[in-house]
N, C-alpha and C positions, 0 to 999 in steps of 0.2 A: 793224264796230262804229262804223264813221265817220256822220256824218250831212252830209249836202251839202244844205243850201240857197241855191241858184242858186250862187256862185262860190266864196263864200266857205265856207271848212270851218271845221267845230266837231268838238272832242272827244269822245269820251264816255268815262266815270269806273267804277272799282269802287272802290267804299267796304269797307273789309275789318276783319276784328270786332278786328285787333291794334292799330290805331289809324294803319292805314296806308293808302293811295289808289294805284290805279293807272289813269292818266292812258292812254288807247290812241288812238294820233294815225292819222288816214286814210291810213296802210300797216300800221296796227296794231301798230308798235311801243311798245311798255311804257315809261312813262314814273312813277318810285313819289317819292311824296312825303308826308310827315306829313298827315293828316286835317284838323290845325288849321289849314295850312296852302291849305286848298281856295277859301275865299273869295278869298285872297286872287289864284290863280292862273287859277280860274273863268273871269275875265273875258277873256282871252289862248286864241289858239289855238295848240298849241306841237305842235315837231315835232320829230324827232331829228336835229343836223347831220352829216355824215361822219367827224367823231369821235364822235360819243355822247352828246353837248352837247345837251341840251333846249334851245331854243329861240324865239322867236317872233320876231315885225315890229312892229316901232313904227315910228307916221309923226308927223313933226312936221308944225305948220300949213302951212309951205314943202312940202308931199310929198315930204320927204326920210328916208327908210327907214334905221332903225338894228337891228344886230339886238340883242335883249335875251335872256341865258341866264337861266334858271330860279336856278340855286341862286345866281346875285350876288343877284339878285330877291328870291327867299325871305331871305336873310341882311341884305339892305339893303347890298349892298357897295359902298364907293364905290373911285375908279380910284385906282390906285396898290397895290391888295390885290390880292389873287389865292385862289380858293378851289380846295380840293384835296380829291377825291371819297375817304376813307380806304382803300374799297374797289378803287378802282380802275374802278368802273362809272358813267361821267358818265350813268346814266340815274338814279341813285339819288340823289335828292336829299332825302333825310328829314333832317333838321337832325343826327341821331347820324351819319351820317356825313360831314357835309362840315366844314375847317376852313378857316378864313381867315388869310392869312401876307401880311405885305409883300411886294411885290417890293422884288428887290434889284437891282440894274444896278450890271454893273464892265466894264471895258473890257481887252479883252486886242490889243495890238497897233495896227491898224484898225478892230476890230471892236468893236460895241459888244452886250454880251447883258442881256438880262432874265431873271430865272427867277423 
């Protein structure tokens, strides 16, 4: 369902009658997000990372490569939050299930964690 012209890949979409999209990236992994939500991911070609994280490539002016996830994106998250798929499936990004929490950082010992 992939379309390749010359190097770069593009997506192809089902639009579906409950108000939902599903995004199928060139290995054909399912990627579902709200319908109102298409323009704005449209322009992006995203793919699934080795955990389940939607994805894509952003390059700044310098061609330095950052990778950007779908549901910070869709929510507008800025750093220091952290989004949490309710389901459990990082491929499901429809706004009913993702929630945004601070992180927290505390130090035990040596070691410093984030959650």
């Amino acid at each position: 369902m992939e379309h390749l012209r010359g190097r770069r890949k593009y997506n192809t979409y089902k639009h579906l009658g409950d108000g939902t999209t599903i995004i199928y990236t060139y290995r054909n992994e399912e990627i579902y997000i709200d319908t109102e939500d298409f323009n704005k991911v449209n322009n992006y070609c995203w793919c699934v990372d080795h955990v389940g994280n939607a994805v894509t490539n952003i390059y700044n002016d310098n061609g330095k490569k950052t990778v950007m996830r779908m549901a910070r994106y869709i929510l507008g998250v800025d750093k220091g939050y952290k989004v949490i798929h309710l389901d459990g499936c990082n491929n499901n990004n429809r706004k009913s299930n993702l929630v945004v929490i601070k992180n927290i950082t505390f130090k035990s010992n040596s070691n410093t964690y984030i959650m």
